[in-house]
C-alpha positions in Angstrom: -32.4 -7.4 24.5 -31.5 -3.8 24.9 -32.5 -1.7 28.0 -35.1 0.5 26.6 -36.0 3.4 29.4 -39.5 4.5 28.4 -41.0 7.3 29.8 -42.5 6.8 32.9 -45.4 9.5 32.5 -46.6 7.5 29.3 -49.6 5.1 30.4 -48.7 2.9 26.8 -44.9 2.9 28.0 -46.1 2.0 31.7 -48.1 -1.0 29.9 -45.4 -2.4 28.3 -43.0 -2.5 31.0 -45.3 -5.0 32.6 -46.1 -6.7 30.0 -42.9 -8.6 28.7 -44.8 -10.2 25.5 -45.0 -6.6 24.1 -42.5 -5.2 25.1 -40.6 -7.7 22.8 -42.8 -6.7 20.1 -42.0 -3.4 20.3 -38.4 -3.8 20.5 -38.4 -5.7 17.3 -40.8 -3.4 15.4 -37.9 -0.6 16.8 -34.9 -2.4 15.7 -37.4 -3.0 12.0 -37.4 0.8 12.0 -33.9 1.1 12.6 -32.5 -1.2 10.1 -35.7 -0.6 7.6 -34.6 3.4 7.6 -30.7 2.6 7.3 -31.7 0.6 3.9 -34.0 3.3 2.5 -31.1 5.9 3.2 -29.0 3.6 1.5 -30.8 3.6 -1.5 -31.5 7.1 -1.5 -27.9 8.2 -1.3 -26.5 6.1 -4.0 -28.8 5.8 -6.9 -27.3 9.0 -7.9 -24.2 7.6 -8.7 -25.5 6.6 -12.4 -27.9 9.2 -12.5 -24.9 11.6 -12.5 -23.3 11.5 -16.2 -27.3 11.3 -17.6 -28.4 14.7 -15.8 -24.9 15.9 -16.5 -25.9 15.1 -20.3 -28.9 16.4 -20.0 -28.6 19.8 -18.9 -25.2 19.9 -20.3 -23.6 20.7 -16.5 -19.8 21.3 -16.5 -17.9 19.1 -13.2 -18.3 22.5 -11.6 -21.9 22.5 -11.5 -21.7 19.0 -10.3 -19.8 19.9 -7.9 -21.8 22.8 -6.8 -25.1 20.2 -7.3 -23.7 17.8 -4.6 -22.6 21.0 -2.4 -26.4 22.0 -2.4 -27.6 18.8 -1.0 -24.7 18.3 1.5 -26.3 22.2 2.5 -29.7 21.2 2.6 -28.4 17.8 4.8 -26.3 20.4 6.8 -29.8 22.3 7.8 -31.4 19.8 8.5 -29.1 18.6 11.4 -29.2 21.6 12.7 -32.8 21.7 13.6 -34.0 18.2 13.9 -32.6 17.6 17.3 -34.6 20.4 18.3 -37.6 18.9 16.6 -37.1 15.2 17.6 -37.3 17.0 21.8 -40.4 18.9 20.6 -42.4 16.2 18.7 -40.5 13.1 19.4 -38.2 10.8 17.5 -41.0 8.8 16.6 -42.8 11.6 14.7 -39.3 13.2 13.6 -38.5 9.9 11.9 -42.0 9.9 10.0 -41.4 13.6 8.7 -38.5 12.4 7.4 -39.7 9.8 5.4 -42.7 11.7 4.0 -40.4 14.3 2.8 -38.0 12.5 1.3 -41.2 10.6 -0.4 -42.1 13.9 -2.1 -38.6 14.9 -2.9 -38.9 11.6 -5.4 -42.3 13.2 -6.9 -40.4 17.1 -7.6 -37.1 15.0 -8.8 -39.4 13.5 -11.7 -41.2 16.9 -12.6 -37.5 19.1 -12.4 -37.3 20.5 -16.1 -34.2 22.6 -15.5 -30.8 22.4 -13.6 -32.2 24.7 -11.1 -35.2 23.0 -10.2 -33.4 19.8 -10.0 -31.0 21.1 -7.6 -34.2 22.5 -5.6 -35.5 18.9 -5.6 -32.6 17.3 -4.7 -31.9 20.2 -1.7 -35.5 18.7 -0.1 -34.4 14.8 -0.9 -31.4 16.2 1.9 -33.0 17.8 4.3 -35.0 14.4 4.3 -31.7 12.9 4.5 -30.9 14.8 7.1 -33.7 14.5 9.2 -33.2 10.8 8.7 -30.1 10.1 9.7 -29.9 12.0 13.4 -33.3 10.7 14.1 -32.0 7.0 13.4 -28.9 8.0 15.3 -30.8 8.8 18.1 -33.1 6.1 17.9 -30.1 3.6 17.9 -28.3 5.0 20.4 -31.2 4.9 23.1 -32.3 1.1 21.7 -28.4 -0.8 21.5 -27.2 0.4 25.0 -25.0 -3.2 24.9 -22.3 -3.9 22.3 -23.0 -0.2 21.1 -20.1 -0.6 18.4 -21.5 -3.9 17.1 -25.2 -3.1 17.2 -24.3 0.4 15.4 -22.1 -1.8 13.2 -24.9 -3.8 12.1 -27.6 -1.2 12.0 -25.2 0.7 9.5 -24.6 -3.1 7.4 -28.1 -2.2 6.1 -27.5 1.3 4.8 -24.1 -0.6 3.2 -26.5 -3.6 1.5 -29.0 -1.0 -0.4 -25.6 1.2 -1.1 -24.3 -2.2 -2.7 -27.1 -3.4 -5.1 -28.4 0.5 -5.2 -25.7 1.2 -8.4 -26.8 -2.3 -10.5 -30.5 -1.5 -9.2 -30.8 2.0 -10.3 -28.7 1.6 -13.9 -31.1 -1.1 -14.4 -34.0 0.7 -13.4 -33.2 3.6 -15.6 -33.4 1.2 -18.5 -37.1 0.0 -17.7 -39.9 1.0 -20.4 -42.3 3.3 -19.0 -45.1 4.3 -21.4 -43.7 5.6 -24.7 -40.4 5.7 -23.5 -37.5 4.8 -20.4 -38.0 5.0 -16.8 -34.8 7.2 -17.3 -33.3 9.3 -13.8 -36.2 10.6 -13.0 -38.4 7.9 -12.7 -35.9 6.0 -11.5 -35.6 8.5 -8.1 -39.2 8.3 -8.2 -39.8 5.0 -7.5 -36.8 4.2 -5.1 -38.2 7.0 -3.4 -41.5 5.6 -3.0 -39.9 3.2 -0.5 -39.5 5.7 2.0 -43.6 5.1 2.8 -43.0 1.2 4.0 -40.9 2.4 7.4 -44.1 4.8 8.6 -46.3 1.9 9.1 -44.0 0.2 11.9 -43.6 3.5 13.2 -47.4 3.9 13.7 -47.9 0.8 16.1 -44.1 1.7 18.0 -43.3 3.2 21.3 -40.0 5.1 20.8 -37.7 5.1 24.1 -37.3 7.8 25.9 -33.6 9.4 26.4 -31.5 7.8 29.8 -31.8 9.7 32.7 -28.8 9.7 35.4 -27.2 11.8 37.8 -24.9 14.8 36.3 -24.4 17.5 33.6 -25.7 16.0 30.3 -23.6 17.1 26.9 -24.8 20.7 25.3 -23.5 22.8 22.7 -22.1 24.8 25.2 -20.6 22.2 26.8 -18.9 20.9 23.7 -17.7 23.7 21.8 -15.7 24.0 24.9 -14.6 20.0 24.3 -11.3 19.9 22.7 -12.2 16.0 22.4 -15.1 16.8 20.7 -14.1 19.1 17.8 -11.2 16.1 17.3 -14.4 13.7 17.2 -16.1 16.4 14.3 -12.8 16.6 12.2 -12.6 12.6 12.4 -16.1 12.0 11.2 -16.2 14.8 8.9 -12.8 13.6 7.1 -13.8 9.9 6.8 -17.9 10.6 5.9 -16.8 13.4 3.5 -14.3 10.4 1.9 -17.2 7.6 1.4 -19.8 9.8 0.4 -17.7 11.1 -2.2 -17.3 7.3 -3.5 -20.7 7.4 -4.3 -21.0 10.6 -6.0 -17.8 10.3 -8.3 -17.0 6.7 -8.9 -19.1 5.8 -11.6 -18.1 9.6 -12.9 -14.4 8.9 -12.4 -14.3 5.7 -14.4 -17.1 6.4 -17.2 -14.6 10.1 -17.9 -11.3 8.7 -17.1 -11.4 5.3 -18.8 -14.1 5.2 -21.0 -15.9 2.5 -19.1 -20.0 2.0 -20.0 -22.6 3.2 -16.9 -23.4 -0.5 -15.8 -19.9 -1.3 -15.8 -18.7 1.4 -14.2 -22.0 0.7 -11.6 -20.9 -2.3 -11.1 -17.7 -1.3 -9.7 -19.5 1.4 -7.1 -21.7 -1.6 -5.9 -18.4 -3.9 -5.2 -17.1 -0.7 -3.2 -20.3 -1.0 -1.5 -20.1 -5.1 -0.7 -16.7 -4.1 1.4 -18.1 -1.2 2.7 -21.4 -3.7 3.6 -19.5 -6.8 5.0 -17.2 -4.8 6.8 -19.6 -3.3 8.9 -21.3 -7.0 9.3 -17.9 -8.3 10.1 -15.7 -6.1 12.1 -18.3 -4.3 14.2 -16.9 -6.4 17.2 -13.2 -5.7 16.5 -14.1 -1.7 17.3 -15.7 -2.8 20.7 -12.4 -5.0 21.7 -9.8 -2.9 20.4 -11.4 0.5 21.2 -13.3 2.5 18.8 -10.3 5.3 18.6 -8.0 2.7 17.5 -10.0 1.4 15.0 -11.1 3.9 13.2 -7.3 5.6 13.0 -5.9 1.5 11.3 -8.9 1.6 9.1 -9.4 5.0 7.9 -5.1 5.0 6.5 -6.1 1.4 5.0 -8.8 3.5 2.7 -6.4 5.7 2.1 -4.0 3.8 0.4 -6.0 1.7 -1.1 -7.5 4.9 -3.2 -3.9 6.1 -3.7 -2.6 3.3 -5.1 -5.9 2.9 -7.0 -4.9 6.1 -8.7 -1.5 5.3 -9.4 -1.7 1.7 -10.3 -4.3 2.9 -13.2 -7.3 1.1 -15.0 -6.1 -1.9 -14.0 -6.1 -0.9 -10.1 -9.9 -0.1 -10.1 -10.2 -2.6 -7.8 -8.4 -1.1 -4.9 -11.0 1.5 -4.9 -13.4 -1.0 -3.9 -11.6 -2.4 -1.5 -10.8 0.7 0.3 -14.6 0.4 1.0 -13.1 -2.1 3.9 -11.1 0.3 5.7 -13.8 3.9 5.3 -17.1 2.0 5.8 -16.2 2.0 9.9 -15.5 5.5 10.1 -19.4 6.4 10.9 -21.3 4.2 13.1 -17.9 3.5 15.1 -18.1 7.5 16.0 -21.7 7.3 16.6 -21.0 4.2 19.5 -18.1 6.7 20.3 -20.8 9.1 21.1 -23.4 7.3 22.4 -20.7 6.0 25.1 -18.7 9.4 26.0 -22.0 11.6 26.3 -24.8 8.7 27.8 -27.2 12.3 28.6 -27.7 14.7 25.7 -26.6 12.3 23.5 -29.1 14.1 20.4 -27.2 16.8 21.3 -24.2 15.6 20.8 -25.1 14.0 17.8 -26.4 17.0 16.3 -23.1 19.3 16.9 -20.9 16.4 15.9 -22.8 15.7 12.0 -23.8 19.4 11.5 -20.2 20.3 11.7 -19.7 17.6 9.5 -22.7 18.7 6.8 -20.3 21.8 6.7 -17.4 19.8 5.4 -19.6 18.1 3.3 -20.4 21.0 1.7 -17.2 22.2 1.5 -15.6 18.8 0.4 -17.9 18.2 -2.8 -17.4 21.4 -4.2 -13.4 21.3 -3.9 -13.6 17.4 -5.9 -15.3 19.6 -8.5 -13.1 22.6 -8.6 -9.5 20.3 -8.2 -11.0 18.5 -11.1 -11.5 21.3 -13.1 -8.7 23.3 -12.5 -6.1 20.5 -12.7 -7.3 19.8 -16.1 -6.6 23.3 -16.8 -3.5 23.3 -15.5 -2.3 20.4 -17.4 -4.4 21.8 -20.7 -1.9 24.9 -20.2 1.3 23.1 -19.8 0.2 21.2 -23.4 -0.7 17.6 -21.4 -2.7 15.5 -23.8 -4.7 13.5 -21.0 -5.5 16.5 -19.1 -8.7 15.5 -18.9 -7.7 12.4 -17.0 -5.0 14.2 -14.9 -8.1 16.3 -13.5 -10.0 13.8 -13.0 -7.2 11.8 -11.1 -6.3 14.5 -8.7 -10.1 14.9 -7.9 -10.4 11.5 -7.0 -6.9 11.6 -5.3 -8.6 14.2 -2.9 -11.0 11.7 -1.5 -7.8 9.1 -1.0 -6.2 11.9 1.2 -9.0 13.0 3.1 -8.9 9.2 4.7 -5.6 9.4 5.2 -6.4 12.7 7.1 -9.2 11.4 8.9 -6.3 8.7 10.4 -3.8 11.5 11.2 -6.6 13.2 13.4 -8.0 9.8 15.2 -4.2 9.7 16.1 -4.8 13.1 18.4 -8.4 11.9 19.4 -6.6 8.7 21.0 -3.8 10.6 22.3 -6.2 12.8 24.3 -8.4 10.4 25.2 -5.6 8.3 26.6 -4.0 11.2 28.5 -6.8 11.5 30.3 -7.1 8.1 30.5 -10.8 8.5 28.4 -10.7 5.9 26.3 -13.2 4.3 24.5 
């Protein structure tokens, strides 16, 4: 069991360090918490993937505004990392965590009354700040409860957001077929409900104690501190190459093979959810190989195995569709293996560190959707111009070809992170 440091100054956190039963109550309604609120972020992240082409349909949205669409919510993600740090010091984690869920909650309700693009992109911009929230919350929360076998425990945490990312595809295409009164469940009752779910992790949070961060002797991290970090910004561009390349699995997949090949939503759905059964038993799996081989290392052999797996996707054809999936194997390490990275090189301020690192990388986010968008589009120009009869495709294929070389990029960069790390004999 984990070393939980509880503040002292709290008479309930005084009580159950005496009392051992408790205490391992506690620790298991924690790790519930944990693993509960990596599930729901699952689900909430890639649902969207067959909602896509329907809203597309709907309001008629070119690739652009799709683009633009999955920019907004990487923004509103992006502003909530910047603040939530701050809140989870003022209020606690525990109570962070809670606002997150609530507010993703009622971004489900304003998804199923949007009537326009706009107000669907408002809806979906509070769905991310939840998101947001969310995530550094349970990144703090993790890396004050796993303080042994960080990389595995992190590993596993982040197997549950991969299990609801696997069935989430089959589960929400299915969902969307559902009757509902005098007509379909359709996207936005599909959100709806899967976004209902965020109300089941408040109750364990209720009746939990939430750890307090580790006190020791020294300097902890602070922005200061680590905009000053050359090993830090290497640790931002890592994680912001590799999480910008898995997120955008989820977001253009489905798109990619529905547009491209002509393949039906379920089918195509199907495919995002075998992505996401790599992507899941990876992180089950390996989680141990990043704590024996070092997490630097790790990340740099499996973030170029992604890589080429999505290049040679693209180049193979149809028929290599399934290399997409499995370069869910080699991607799906990238972010809890930084997060033990973190958690290990900065032990104080670790929300702090955890904060600069993922902001910076809600940035690239923001940046990286709208690029997939605007390569699409203006390589199917391009090729349109030049008189290519599959331009369409061609677009669409150097799109997706972005998200293969941002892997590889993410590998190039881990390179310098374990170069510097080793010079200074750092690593980790």
């Amino acid at each position: 069991m984990a070393n939980l440091n509880y503040k002292q100054d709290d008479t309930a956190s005084a009580v159950l360090q005496k009392n051992p039963l408790d205490r391992k109550w506690n620790h298991y309604l924690l790790i519930s918490i944990v693993f509960g609120g990596f599930l729901i972020f699952g689900f909430s992240e890639n649902i969207k993937g067959p909602a896509i082409p329907l809203i597309q349909q709907d309001f008629r949205a070119s690739q652009t505004q799709i683009g633009l669409l999955l920019a907004l919510n990487s923004f509103g993600y992006l502003l909530a990392c910047s603040y939530t740090s701050w809140m989870s010091d003022r209020i606690g984690v525990k109570w962070t965590g809670i606002s997150a869920f609530l507010l993703m909650t009622f971004s489900g309700v304003f998804i199923y009354l949007s009537a326009s693009f706009p107000s669907l992109s408002a809806a979906f911009f509070v769905l991310y700040l939840g998101n947001g929230m969310l995530e550094i919350a349970l990144g703090i929360m993790a890396a004050r409860i796993f303080t042994k076998n960080t990389g595995t425990m992190l590993n596993i945490s982040h197997f549950f957001y991969g299990l609801s990312s696997t069935v989430a595809p089959i589960f929400a295409a299915s969902v969307m077929d559902w009757h509902w009164g005098e007509g379909d469940v359709g996207w936005r009752g599909m959100y709806f409900l899967f976004l209902a779910l965020s109300l089941l992790p408040i109750l364990p949070s209720l009746f939990s104690k939430f750890p307090a961060e580790s006190k020791s002797d020294g300097d902890g991290a602070s922005f200061k501190s680590l905009i000053k970090d050359r090993v830090a910004w290497l640790i931002v561009a890592v994680l912001s190459l590799g999480v910008v390349s898995e997120m955008a699995v989820g977001g253009w997949l489905i798109n990619f093979l529905v547009q491209a090949y002509s393949w039906d939503i379920k089918e195509a759905s199907n495919m995002l959810s075998l992505f996401f059964l790599f992507f899941m038993l990876a992180r089950l799996l390996l989680g141990p190989v990043t704590d024996k081989i070092g997490f630097a290392r790790s990340i740099m052999y499996f973030s170029a195995f992604s890589g080429i797996c999505t290049i040679a996707g693209i180049l193979i054809g149809e028929k290599g569709a399934i290399f997409f999936c499995i370069s869910g194997i080699g991607i799906a390490l990238v972010y809890p293996t930084i997060m033990a990275l973190l958690a290990k090189r900065y032990p104080i301020g670790t929300g702090a560190a955890i904060t600069f690192t993922v902001t910076l990388m809600g940035i690239a986010s923001v940046i990286g959707n709208f690029l997939i968008g605007f390569i699409i589009d203006t390589a199917r120009i391009a090729a349109n111009s030049l008189g290519a009869a599959n331009s369409e495709i061609i677009g669409l294929k150097f799109g997706y070809g972005f998200i293969g070389l941002l892997a590889l990029l993410c590998s190039v960069c881990c390179y310098f992170l374990y170069m510097s790390t080793e010079k200074n004999k750092e690593i980790i």
